[in-house]
MARBA-3410 file (N, C-alpha, C, O; in Angstrom, 1 decimal):
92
-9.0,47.0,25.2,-7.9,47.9,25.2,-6.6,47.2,25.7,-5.6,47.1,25.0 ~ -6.6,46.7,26.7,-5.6,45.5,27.3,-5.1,44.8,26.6,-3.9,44.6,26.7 ~ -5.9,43.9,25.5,-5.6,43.0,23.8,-4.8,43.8,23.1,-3.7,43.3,22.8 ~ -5.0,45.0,22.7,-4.3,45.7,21.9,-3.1,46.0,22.4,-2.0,46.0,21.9 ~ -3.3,46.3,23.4,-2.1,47.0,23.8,-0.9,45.6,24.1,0.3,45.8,23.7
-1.0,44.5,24.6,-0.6,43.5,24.4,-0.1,43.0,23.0,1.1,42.6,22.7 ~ -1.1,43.1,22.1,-0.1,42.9,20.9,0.6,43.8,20.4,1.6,43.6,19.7 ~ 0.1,44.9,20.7,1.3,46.0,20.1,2.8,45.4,20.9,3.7,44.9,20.2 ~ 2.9,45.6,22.5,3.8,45.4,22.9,4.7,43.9,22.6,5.9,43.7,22.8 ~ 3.8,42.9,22.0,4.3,41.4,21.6,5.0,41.7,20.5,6.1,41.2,20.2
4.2,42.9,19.5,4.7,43.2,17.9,6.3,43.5,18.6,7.2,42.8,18.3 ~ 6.4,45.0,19.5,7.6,45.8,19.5,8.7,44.7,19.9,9.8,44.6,19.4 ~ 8.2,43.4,21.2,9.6,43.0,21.3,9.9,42.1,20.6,11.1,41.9,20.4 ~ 8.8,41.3,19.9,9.5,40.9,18.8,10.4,41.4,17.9,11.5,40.8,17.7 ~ 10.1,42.5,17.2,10.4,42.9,16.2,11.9,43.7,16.9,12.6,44.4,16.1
12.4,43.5,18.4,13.6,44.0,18.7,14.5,42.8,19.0,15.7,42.7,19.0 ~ 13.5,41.7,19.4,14.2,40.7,19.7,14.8,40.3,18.4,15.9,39.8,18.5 ~ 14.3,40.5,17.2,14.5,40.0,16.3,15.9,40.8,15.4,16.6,40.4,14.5 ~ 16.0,41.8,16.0,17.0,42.7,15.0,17.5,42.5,16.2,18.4,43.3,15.9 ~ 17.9,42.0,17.6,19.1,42.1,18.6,19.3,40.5,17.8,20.5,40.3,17.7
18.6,39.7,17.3,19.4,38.7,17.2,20.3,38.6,16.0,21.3,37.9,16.0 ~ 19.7,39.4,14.9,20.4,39.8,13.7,21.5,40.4,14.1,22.6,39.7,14.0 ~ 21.5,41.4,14.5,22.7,41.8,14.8,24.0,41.1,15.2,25.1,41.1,14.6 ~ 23.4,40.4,16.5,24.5,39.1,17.2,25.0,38.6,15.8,26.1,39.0,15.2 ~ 24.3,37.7,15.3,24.5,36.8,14.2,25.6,37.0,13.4,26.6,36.3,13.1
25.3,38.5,13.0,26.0,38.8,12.2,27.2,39.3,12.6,28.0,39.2,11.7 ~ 27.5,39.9,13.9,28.6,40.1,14.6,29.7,38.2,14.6,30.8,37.9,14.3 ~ 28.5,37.5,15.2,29.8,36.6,15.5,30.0,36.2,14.0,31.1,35.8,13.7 ~ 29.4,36.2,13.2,29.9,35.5,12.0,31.2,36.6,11.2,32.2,36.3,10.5 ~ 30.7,37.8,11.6,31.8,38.5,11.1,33.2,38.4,11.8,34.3,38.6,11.1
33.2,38.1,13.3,34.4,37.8,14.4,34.6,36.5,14.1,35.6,36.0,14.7 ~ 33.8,35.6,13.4,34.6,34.2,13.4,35.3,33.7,12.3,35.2,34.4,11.3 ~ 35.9,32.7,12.1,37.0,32.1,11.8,36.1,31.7,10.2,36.6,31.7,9.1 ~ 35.0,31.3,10.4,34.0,30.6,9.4,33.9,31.1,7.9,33.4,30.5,7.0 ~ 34.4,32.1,8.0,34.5,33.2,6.4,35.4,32.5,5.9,35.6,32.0,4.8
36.2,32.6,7.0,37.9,32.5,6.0,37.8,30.6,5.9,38.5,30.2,4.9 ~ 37.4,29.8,6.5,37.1,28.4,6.0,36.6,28.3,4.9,37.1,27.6,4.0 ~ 35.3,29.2,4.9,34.5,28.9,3.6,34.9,29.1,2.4,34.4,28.6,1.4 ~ 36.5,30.3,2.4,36.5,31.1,1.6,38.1,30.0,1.0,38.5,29.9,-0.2 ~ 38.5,29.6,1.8,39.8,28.5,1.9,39.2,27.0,1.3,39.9,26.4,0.6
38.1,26.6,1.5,37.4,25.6,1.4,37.3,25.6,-0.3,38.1,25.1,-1.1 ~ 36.1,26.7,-0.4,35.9,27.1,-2.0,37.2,26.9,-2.5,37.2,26.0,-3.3 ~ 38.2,27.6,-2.3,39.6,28.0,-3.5,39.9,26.3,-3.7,39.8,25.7,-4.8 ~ 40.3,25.6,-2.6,40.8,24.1,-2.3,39.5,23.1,-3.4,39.8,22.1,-3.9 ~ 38.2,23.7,-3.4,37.6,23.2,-4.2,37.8,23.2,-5.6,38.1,22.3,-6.4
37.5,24.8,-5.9,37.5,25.4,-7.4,38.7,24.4,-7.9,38.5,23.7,-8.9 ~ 40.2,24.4,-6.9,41.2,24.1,-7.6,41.0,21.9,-7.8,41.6,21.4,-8.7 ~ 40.4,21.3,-7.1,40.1,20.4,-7.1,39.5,20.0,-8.7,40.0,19.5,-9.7 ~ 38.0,20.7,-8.4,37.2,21.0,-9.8,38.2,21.1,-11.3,38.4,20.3,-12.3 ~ 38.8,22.4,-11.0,39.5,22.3,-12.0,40.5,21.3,-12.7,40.8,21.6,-13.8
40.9,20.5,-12.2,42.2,19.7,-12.2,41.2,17.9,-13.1,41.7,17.0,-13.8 ~ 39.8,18.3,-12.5,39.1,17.0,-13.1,38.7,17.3,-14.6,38.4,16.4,-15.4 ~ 38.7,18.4,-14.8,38.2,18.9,-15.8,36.5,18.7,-16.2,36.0,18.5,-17.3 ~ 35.9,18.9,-15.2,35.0,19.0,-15.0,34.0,20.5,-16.0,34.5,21.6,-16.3 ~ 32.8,20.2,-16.4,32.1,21.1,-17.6,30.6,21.9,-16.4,30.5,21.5,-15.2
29.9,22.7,-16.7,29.0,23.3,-16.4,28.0,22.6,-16.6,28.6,21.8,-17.3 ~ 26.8,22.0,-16.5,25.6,21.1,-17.0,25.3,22.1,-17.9,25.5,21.7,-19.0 ~ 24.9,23.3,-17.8,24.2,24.6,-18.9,25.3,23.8,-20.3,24.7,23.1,-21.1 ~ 26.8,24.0,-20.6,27.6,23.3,-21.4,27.6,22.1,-21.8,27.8,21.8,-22.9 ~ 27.2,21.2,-20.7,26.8,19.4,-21.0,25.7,19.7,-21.8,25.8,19.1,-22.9
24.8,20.4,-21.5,23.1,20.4,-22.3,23.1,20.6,-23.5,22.5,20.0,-24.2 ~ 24.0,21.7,-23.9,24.2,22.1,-24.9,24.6,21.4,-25.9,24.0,21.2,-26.9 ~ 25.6,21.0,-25.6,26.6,19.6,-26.8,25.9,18.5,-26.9,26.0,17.8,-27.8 ~ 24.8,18.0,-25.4,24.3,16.7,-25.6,23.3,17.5,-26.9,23.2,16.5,-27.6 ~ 22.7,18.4,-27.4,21.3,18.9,-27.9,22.2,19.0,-29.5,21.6,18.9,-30.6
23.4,19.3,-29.5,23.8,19.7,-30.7,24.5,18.2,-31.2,24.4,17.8,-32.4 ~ 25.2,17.4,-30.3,24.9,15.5,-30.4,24.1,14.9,-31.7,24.4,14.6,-32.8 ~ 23.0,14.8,-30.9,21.6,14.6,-31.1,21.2,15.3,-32.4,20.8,14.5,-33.2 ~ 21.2,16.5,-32.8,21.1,16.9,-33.5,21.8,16.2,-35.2,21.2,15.8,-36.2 ~ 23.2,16.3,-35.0,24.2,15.7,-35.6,23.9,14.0,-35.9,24.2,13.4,-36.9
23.4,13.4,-34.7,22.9,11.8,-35.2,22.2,11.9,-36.0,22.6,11.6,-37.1 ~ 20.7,12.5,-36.1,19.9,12.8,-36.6,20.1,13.0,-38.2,19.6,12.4,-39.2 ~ 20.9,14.3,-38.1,21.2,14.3,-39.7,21.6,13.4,-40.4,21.0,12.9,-41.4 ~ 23.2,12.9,-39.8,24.2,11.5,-39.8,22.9,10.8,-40.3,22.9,10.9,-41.6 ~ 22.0,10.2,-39.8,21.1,9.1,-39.9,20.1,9.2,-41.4,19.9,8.3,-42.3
19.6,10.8,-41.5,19.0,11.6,-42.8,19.5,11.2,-44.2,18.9,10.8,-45.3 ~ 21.3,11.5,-43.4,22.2,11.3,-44.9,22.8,9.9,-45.5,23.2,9.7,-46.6 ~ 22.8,8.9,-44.1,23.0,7.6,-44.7,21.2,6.8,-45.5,20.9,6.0,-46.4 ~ 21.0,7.4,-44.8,19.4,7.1,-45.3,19.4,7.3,-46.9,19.4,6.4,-47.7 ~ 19.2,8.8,-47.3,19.5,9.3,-48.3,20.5,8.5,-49.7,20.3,8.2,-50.8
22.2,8.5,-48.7,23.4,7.6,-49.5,22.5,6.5,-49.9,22.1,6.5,-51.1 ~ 22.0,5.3,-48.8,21.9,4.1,-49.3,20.4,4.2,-50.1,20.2,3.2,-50.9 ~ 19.3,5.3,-50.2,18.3,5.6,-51.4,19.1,5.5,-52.8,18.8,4.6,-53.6 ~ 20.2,6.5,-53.0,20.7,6.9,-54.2,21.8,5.6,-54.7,21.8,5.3,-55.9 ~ 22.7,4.8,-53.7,23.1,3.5,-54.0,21.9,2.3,-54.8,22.1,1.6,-55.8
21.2,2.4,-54.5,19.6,1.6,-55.0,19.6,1.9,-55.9,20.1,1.1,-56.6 ~ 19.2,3.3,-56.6,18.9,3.7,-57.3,19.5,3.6,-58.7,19.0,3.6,-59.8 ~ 21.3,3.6,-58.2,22.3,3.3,-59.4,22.7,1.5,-59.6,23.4,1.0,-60.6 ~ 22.0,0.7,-58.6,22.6,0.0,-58.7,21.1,-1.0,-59.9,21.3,-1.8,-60.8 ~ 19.6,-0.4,-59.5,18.9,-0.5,-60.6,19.1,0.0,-62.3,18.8,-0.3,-63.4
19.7,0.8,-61.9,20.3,1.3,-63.4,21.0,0.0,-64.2,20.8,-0.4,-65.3 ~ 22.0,-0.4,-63.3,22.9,-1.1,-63.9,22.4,-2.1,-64.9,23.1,-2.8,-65.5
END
């Protein structure tokens, strides 16, 4: 009975300790200065970023796959040209 009742009581202050500290947390992060850094930080970035002209990877992947693609054929059709060059130049 004493076991139980012990962990019940371990469960409750945990589980107050744990939302008194959430709470805190979130208080001081809401009273501190750190929002508006992060939020000052980001813009000073974005505008950084932008100025390099910098691409998305999801957009790099893309063009590198559509690239590749484009060699590929390129490679099909010179293949193909220099078949049909042979071919006229046996005629001759």
């Amino acid at each position: 009975m004493v076991r139980a009742r012990e962990c019940y009581l371990s469960r409750m202050i945990d589980s107050k300790l744990l939302e008194e500290l959430r709470r805190r947390v979130e208080g001081a992060m809401r009273d501190s200065p750190a929002q508006d850094i992060e939020r000052n930080l980001r813009a000073v970035l974005a505008g950084w970023f932008d100025r390099l002209d910098l691409v998305l990877r999801e957009d790099f992947e893309v063009q590198r796959k559509l690239l590749e693609r484009a060699q590929a054929r390129l490679a099909e059709l010179e293949a193909r040209v220099a078949e049909l060059e042979a071919q006229a130049a046996r005629r001759r």
